[in-house]
mmCIF file of the C-alpha atoms, coordinates in Angstrom:
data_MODEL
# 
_entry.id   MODEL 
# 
loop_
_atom_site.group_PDB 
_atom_site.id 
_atom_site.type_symbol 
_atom_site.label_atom_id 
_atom_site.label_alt_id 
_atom_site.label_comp_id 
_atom_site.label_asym_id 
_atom_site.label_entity_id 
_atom_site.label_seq_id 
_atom_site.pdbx_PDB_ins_code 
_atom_site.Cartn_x 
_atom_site.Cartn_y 
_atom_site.Cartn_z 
_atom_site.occupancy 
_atom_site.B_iso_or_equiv 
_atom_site.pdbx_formal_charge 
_atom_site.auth_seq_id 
_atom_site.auth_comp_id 
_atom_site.auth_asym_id 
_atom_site.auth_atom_id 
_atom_site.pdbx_PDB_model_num 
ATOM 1   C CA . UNK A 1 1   ? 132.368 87.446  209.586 1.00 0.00 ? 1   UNK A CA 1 
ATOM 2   C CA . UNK A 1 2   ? 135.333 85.949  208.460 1.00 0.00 ? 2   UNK A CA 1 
ATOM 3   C CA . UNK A 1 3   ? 137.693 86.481  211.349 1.00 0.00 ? 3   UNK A CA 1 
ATOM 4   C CA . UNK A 1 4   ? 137.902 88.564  214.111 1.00 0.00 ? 4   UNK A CA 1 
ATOM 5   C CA . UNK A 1 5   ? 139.971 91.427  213.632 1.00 0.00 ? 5   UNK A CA 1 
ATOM 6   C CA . UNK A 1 6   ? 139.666 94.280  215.819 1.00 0.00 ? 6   UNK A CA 1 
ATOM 7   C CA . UNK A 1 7   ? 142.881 95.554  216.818 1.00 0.00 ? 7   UNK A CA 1 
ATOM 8   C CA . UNK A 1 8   ? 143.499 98.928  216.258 1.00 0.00 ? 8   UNK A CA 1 
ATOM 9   C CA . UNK A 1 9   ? 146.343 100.330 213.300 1.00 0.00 ? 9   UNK A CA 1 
ATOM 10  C CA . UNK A 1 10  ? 145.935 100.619 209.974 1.00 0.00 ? 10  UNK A CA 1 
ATOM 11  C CA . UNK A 1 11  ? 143.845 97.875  207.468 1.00 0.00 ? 11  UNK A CA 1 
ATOM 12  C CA . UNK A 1 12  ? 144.294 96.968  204.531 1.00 0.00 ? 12  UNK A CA 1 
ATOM 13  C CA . UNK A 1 13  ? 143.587 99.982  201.975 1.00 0.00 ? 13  UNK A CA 1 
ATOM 14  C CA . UNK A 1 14  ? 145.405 102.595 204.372 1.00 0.00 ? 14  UNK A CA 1 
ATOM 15  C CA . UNK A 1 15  ? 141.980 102.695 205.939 1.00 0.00 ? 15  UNK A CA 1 
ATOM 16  C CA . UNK A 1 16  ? 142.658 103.154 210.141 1.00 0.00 ? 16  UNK A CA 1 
ATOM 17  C CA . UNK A 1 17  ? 140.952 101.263 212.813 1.00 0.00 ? 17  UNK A CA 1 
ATOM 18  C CA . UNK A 1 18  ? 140.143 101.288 216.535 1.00 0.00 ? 18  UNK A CA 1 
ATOM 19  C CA . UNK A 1 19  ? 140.031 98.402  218.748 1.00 0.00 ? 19  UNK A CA 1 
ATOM 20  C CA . UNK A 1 20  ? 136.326 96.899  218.377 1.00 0.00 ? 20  UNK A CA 1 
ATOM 21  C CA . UNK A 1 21  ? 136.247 97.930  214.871 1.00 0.00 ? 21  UNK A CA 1 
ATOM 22  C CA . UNK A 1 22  ? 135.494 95.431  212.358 1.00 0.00 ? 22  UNK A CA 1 
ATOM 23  C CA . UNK A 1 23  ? 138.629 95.630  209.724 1.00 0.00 ? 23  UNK A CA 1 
ATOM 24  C CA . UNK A 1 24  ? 137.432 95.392  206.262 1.00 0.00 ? 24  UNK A CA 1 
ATOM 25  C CA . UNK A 1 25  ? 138.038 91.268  205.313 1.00 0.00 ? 25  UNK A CA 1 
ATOM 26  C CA . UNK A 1 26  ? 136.691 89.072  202.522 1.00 0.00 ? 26  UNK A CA 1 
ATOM 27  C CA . UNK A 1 27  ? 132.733 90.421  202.859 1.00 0.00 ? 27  UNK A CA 1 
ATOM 28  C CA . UNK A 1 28  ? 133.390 93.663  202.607 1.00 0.00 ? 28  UNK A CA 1 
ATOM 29  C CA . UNK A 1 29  ? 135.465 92.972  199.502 1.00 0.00 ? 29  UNK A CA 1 
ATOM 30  C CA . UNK A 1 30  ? 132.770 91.140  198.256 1.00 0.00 ? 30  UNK A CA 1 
ATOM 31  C CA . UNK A 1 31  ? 130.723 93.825  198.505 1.00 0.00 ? 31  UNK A CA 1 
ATOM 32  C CA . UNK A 1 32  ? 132.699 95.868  197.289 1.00 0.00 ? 32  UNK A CA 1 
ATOM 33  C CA . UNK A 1 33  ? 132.834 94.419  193.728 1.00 0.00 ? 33  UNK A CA 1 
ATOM 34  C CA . UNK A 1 34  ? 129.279 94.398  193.469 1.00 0.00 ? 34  UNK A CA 1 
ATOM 35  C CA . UNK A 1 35  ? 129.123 98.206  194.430 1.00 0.00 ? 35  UNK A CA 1 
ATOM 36  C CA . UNK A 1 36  ? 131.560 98.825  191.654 1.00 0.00 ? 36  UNK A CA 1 
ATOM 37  C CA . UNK A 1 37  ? 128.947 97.794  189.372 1.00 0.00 ? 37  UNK A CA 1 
ATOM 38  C CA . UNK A 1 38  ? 126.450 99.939  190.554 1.00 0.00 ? 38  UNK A CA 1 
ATOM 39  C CA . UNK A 1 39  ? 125.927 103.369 188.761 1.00 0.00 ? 39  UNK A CA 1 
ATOM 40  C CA . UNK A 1 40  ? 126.589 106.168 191.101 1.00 0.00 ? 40  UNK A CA 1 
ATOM 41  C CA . UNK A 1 41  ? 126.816 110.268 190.350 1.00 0.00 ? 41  UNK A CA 1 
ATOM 42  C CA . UNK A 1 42  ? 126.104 113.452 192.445 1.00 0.00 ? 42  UNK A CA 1 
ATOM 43  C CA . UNK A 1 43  ? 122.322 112.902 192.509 1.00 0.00 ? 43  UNK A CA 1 
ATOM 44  C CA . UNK A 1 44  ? 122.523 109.230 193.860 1.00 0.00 ? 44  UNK A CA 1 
ATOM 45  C CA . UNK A 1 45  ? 122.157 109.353 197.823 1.00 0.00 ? 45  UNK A CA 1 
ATOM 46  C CA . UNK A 1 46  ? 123.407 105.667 199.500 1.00 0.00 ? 46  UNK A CA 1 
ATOM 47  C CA . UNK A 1 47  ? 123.301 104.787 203.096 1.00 0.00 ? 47  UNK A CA 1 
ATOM 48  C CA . UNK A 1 48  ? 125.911 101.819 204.684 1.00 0.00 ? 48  UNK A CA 1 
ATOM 49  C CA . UNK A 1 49  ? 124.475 100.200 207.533 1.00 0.00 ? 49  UNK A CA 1 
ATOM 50  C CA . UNK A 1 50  ? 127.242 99.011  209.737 1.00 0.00 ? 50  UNK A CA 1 
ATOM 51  C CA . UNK A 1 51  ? 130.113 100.965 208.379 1.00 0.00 ? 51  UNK A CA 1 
ATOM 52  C CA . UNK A 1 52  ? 132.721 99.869  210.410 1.00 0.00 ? 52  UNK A CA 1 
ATOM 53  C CA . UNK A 1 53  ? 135.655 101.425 208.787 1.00 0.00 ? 53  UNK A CA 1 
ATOM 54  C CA . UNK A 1 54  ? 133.828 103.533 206.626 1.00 0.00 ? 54  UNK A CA 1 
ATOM 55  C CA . UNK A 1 55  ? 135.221 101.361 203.457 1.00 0.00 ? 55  UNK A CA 1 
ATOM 56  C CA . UNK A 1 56  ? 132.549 101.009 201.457 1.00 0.00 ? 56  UNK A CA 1 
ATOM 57  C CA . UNK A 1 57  ? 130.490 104.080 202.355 1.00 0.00 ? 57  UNK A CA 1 
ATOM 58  C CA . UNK A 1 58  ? 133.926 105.706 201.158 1.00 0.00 ? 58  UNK A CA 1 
ATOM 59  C CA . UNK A 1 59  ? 133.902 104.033 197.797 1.00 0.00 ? 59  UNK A CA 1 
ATOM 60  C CA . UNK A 1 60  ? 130.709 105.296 197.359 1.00 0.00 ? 60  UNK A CA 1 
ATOM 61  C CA . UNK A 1 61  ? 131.622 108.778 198.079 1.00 0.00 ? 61  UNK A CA 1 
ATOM 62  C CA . UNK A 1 62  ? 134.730 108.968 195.935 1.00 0.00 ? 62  UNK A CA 1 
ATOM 63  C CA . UNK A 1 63  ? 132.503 107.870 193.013 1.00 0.00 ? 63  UNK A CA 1 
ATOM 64  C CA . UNK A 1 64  ? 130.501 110.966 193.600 1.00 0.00 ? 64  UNK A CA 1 
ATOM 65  C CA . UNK A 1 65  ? 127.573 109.669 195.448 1.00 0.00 ? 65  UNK A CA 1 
ATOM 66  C CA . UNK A 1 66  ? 126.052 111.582 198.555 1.00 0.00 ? 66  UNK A CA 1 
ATOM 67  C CA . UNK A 1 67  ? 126.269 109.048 201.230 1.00 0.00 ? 67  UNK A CA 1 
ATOM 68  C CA . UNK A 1 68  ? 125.360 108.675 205.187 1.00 0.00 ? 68  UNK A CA 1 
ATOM 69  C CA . UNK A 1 69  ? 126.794 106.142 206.894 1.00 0.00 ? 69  UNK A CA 1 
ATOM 70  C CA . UNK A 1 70  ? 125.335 104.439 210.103 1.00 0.00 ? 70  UNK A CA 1 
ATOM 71  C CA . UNK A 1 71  ? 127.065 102.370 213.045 1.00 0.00 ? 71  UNK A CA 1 
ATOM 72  C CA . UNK A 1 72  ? 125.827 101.242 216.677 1.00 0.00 ? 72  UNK A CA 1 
ATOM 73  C CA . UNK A 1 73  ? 129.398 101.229 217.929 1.00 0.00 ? 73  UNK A CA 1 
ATOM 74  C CA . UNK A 1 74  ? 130.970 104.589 218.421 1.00 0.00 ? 74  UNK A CA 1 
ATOM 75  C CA . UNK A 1 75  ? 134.464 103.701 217.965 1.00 0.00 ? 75  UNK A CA 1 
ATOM 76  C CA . UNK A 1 76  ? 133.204 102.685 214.367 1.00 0.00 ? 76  UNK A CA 1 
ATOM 77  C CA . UNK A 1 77  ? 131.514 105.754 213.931 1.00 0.00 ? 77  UNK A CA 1 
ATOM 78  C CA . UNK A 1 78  ? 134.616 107.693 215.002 1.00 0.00 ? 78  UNK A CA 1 
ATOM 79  C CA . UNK A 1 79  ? 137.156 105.269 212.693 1.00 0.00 ? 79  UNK A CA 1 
ATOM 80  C CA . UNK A 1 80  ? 134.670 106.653 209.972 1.00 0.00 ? 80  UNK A CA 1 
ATOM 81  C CA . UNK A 1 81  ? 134.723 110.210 210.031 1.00 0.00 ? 81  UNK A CA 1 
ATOM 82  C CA . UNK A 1 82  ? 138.891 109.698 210.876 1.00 0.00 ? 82  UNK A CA 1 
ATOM 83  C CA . UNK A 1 83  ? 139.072 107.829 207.469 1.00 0.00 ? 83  UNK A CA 1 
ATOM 84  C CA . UNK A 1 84  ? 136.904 110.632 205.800 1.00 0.00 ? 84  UNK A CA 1 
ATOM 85  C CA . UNK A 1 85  ? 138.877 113.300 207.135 1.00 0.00 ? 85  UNK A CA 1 
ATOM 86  C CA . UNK A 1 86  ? 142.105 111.415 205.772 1.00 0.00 ? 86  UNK A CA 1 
ATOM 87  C CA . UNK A 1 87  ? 140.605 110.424 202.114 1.00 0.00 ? 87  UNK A CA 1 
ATOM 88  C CA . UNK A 1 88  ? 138.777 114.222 202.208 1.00 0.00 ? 88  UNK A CA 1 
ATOM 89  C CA . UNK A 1 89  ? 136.128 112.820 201.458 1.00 0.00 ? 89  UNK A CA 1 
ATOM 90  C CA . UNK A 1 90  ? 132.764 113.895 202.303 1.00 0.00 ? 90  UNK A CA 1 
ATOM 91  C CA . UNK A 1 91  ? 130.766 111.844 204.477 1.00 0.00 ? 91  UNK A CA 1 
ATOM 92  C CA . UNK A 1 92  ? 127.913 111.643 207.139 1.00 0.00 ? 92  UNK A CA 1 
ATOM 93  C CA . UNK A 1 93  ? 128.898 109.661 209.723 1.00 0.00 ? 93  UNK A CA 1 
ATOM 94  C CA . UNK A 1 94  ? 125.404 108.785 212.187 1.00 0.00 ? 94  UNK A CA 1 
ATOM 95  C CA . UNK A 1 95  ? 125.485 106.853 215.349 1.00 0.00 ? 95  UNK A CA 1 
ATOM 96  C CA . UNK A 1 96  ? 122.603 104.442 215.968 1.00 0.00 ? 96  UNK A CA 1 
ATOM 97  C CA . UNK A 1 97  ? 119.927 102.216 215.106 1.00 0.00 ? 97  UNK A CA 1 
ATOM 98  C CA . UNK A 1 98  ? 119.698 102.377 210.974 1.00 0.00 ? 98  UNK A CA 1 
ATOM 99  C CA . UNK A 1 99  ? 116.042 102.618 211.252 1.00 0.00 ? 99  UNK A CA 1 
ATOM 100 C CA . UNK A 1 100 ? 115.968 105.400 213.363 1.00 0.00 ? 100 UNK A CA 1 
ATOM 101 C CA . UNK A 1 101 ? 118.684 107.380 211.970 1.00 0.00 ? 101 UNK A CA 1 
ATOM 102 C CA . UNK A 1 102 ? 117.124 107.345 208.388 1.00 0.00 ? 102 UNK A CA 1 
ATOM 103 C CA . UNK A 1 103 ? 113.430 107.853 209.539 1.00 0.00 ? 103 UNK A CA 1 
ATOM 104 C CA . UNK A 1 104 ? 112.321 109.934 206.920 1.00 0.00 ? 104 UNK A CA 1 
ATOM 105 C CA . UNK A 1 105 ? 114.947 109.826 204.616 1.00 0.00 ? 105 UNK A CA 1 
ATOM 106 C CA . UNK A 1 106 ? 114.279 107.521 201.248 1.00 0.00 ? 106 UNK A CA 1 
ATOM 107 C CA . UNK A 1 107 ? 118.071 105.843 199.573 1.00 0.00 ? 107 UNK A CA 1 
ATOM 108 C CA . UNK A 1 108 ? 118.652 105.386 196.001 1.00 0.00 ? 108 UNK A CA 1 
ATOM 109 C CA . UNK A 1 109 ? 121.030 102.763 197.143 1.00 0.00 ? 109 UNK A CA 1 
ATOM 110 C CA . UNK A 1 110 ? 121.450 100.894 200.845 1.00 0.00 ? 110 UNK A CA 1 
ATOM 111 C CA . UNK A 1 111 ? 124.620 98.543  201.291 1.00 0.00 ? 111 UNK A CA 1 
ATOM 112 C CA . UNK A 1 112 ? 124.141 96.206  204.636 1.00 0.00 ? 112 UNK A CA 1 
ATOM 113 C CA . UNK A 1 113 ? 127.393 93.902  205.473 1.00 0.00 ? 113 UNK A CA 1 
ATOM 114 C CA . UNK A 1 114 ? 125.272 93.277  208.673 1.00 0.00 ? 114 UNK A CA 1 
ATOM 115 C CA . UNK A 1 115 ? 126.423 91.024  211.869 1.00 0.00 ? 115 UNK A CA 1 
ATOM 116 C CA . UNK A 1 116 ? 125.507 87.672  210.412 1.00 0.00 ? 116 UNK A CA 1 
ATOM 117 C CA . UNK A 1 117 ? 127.487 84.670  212.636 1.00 0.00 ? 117 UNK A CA 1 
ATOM 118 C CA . UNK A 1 118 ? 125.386 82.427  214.135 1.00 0.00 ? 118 UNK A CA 1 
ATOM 119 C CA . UNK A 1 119 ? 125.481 82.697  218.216 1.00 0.00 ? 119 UNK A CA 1 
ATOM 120 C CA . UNK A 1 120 ? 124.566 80.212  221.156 1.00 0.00 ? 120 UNK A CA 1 
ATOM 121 C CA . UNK A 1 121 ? 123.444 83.597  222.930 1.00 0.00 ? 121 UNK A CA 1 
ATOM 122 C CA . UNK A 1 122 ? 120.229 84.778  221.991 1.00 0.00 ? 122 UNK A CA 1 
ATOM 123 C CA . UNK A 1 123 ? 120.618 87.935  223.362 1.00 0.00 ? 123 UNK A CA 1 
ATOM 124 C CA . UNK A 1 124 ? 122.223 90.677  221.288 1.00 0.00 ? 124 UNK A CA 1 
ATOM 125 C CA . UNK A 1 125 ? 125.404 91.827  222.605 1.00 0.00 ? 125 UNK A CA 1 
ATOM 126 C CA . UNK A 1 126 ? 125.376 95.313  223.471 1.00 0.00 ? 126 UNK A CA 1 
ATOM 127 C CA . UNK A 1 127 ? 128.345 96.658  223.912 1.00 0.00 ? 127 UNK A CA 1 
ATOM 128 C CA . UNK A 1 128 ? 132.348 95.201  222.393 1.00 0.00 ? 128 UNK A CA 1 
ATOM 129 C CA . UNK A 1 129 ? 133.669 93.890  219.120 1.00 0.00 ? 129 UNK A CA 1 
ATOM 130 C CA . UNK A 1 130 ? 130.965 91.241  219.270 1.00 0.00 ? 130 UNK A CA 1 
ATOM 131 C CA . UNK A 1 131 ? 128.500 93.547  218.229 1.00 0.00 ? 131 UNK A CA 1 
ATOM 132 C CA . UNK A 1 132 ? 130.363 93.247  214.429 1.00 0.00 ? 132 UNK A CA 1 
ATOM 133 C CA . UNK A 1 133 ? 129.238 89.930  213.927 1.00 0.00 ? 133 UNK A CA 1 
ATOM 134 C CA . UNK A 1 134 ? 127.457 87.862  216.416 1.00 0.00 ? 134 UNK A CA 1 
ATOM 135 C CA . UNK A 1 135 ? 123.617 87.561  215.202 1.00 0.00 ? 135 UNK A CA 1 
ATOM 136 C CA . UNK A 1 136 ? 121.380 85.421  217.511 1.00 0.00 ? 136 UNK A CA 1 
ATOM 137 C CA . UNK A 1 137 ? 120.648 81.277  216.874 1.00 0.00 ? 137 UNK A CA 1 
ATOM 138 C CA . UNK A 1 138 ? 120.472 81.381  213.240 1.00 0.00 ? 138 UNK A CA 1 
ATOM 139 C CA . UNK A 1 139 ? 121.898 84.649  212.494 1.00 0.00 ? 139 UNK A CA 1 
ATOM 140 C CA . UNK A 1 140 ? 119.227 86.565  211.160 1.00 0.00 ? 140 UNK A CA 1 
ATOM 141 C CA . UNK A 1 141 ? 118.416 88.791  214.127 1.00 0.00 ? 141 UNK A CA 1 
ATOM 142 C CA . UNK A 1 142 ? 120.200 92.147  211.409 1.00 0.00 ? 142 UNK A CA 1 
ATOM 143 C CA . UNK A 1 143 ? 119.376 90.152  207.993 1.00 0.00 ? 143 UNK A CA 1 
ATOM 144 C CA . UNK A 1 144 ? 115.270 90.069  208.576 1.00 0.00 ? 144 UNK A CA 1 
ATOM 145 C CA . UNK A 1 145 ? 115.590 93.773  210.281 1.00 0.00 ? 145 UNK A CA 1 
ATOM 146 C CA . UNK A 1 146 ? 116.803 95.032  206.880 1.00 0.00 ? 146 UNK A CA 1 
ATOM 147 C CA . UNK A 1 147 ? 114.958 93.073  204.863 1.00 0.00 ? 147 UNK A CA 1 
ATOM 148 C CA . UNK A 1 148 ? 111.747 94.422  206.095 1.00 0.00 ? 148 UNK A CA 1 
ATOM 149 C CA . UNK A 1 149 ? 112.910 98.087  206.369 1.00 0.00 ? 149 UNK A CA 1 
ATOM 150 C CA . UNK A 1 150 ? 113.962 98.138  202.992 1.00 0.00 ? 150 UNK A CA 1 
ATOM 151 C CA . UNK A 1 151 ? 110.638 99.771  201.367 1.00 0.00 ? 151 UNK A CA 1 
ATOM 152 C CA . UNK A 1 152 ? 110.940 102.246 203.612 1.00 0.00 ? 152 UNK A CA 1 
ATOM 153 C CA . UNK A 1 153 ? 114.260 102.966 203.159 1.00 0.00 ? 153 UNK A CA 1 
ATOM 154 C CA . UNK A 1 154 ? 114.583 103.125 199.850 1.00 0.00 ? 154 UNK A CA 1 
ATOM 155 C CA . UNK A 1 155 ? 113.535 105.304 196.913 1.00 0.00 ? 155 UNK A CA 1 
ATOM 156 C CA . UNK A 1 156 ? 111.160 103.568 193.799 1.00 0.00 ? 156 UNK A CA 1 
ATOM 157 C CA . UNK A 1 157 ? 113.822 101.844 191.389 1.00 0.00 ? 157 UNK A CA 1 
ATOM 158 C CA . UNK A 1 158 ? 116.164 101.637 194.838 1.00 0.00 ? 158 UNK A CA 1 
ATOM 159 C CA . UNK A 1 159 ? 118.500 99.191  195.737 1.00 0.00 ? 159 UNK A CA 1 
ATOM 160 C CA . UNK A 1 160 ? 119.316 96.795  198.313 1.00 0.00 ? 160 UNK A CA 1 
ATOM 161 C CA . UNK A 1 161 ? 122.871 95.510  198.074 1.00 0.00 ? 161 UNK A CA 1 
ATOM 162 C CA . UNK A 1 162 ? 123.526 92.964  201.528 1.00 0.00 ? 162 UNK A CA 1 
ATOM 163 C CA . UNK A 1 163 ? 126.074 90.198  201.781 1.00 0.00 ? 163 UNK A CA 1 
ATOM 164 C CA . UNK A 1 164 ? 125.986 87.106  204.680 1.00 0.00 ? 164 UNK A CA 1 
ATOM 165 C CA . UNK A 1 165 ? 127.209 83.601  205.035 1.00 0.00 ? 165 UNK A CA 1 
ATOM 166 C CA . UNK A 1 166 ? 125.031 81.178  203.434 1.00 0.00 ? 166 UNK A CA 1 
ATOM 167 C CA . UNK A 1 167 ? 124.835 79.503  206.905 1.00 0.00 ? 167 UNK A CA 1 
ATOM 168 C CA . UNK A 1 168 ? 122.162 82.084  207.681 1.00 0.00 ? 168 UNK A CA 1 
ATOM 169 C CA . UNK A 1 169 ? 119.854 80.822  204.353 1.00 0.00 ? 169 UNK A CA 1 
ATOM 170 C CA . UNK A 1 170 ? 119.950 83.448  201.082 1.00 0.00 ? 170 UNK A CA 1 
ATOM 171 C CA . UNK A 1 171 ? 116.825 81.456  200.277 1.00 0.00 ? 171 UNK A CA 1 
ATOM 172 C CA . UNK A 1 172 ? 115.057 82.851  203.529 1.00 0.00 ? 172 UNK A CA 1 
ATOM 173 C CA . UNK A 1 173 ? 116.573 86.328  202.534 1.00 0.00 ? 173 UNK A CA 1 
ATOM 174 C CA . UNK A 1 174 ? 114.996 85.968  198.925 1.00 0.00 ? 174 UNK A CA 1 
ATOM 175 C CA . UNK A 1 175 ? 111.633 84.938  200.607 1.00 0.00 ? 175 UNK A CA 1 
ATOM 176 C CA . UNK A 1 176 ? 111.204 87.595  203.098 1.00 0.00 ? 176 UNK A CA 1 
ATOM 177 C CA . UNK A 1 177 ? 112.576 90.438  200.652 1.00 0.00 ? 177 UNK A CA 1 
ATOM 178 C CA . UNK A 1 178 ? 110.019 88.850  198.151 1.00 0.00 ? 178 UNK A CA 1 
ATOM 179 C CA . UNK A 1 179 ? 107.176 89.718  200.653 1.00 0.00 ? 179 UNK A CA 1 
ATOM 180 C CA . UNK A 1 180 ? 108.621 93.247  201.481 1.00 0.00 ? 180 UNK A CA 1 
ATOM 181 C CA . UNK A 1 181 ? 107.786 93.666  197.532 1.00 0.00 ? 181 UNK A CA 1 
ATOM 182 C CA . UNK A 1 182 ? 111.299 93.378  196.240 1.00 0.00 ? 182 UNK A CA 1 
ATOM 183 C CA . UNK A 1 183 ? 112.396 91.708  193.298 1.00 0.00 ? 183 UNK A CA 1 
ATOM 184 C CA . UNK A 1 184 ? 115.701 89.849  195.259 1.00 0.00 ? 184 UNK A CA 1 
ATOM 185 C CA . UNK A 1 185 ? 118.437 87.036  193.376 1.00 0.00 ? 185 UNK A CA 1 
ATOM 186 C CA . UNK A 1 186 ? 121.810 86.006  194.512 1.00 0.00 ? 186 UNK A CA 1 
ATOM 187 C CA . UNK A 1 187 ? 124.407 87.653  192.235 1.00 0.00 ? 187 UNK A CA 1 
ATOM 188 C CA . UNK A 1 188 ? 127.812 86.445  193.751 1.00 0.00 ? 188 UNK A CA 1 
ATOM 189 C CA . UNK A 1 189 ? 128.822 83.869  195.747 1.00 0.00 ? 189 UNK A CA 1 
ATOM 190 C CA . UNK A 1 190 ? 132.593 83.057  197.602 1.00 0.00 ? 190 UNK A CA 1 
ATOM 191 C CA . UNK A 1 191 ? 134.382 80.432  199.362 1.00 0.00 ? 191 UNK A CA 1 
ATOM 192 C CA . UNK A 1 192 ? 136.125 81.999  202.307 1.00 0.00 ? 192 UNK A CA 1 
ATOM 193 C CA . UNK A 1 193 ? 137.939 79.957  205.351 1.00 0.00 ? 193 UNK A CA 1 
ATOM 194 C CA . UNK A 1 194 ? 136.455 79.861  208.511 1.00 0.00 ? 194 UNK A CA 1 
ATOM 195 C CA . UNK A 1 195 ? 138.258 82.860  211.301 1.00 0.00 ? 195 UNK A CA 1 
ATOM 196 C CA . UNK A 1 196 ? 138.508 81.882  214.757 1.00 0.00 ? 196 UNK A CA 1 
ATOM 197 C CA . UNK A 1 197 ? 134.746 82.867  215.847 1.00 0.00 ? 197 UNK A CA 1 
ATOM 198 C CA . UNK A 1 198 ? 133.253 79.804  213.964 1.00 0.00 ? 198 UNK A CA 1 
ATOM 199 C CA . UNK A 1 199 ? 136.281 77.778  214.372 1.00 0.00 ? 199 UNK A CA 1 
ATOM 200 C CA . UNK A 1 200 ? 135.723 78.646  218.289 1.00 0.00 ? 200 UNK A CA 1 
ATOM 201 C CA . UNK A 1 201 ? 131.966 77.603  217.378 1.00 0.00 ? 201 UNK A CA 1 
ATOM 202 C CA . UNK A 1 202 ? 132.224 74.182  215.505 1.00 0.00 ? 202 UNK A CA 1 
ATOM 203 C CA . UNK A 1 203 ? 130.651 71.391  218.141 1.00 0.00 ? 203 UNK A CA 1 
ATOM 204 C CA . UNK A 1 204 ? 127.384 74.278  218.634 1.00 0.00 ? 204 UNK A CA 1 
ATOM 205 C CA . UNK A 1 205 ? 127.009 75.449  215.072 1.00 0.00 ? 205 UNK A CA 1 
ATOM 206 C CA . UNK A 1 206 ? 127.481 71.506  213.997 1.00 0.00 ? 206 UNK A CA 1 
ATOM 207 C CA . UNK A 1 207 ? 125.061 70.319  216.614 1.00 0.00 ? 207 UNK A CA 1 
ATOM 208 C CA . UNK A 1 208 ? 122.704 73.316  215.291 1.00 0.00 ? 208 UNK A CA 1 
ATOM 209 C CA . UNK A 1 209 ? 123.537 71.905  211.749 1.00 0.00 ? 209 UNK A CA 1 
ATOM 210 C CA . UNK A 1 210 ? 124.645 74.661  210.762 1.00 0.00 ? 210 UNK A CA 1 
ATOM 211 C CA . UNK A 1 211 ? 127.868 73.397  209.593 1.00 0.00 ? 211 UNK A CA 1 
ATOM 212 C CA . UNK A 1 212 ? 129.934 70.279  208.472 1.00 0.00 ? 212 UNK A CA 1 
ATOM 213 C CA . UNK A 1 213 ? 132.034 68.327  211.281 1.00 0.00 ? 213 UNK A CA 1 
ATOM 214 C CA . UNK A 1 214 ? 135.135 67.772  209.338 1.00 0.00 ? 214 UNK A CA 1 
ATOM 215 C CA . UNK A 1 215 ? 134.425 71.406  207.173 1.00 0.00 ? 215 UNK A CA 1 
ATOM 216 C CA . UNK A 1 216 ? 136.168 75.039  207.798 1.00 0.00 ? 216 UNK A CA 1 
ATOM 217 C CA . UNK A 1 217 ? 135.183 76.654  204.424 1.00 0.00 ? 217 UNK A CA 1 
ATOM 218 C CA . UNK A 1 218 ? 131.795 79.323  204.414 1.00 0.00 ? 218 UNK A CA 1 
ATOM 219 C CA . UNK A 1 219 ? 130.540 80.091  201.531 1.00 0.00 ? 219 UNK A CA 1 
ATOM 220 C CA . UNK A 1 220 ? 129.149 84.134  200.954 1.00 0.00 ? 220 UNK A CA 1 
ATOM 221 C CA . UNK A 1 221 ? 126.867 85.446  199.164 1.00 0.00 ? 221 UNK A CA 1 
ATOM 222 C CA . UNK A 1 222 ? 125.584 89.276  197.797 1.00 0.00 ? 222 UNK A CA 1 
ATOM 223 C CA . UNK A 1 223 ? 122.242 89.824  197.697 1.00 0.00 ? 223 UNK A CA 1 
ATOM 224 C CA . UNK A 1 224 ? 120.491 92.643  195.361 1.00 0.00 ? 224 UNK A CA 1 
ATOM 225 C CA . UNK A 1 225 ? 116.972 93.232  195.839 1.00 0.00 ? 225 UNK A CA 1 
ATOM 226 C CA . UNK A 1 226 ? 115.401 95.800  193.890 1.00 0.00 ? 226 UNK A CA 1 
ATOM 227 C CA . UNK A 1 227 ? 111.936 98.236  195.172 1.00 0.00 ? 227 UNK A CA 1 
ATOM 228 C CA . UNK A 1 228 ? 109.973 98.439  192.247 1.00 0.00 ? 228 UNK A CA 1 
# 
């Protein structure tokens, strides 16, 4: 994650937050170009995992898609269905594990912006704004979960649209989506400045080399894997 904004108020968009909410920043933006090329009507169904704000399951919606939208964090879930109600907008709003909450449910499209910062911890944090971004050693601990639930989340012809630093390898993404029988490529890339998390981070994630001593710049990417 770029920074770490989680104050409460309103973020960019109009789109209002709680405190431990993850305000929409440079990923989701990201993301939210490659959505808008993405063909979307009444019959498509799409599922967000991690919708924070709601932004991008909300994008989805007003372009006429059916969408359910799942967070861990309740304040996210609740910042959601506020910005729904607002935008009048219909939208499922689930608390909870993505895996569990769409057990038995197939997607025509799933969009991950997934906690993807690199952490000294191990241990998942589970509870507080950290939940938004930190991802265990190298990152991954979210990235691999959805790479190898994405069969079974998604629909033949489905699609996987993800974005996360490059710190945390798109080549290992490719890989392991390869083996869940996708058909995965990078299809946009950014240069965003480090936020105060990996700025607070440098001496581990340099030691891990993970990252440049004298560098502050990470470098996104969007992943779209396809379920054939």
């Amino acid at each position: 994650m770029p920074s770490t904004a989680i104050t409460g108020g309103v973020a960019p968009g109009g789109l209002v937050t709680l405190p431990g909410v993850y305000r929409p920043q440079a990923d989701t933006r990201l993301l939210a170009e490659a959505l808008s090329h993405e063909e979307l009507g009444p019959t498509t169904e799409v599922m967000e995992i991690g919708t924070g704000t709601g932004d991008l399951a909300l994008r989805a919606a007003h372009a006429g898609a059916r969408v359910t939208a799942v967070d861990v964090s309740w304040p996210a879930v609740a910042a959601a269905r506020l910005n729904a109600l607002r935008r009048r907008l219909p939208l499922r709003v689930l608390h909870g594990d993505f895996a569990t909450r769409a057990r038995g449910r197939r997607f025509d499209l799933v969009l991950a912006n997934p906690p993807y910062v690199p952490s000294p911890q191990a241990r998942l944090p589970s509870r507080g704004a950290a939940r938004a971004w930190d991802a265990g050693p190298d990152g991954r601990a979210i990235i691999d979960r959805i790479c190898t639930s994405a069969p079974a989340l998604l629909r033949p012809g489905g699609t996987l649209l993800m974005v996360h630093s490059a710190m945390c390898g798109a080549t290992a993404t490719l890989e392991l989506l390869g083996r869940a029988g996708m058909t995965a490529r990078v299809t946009e890339r950014a240069r965003v400045p480090w936020g105060p998390v990996l700025r607070s981070r440098r001496a581990w994630l340099v030691g891990q080399g993970l990252a440049d001593a004298h560098g502050e710049w990470e470098e996104l990417v969007i992943i779209r894997a396809q379920y054939a």
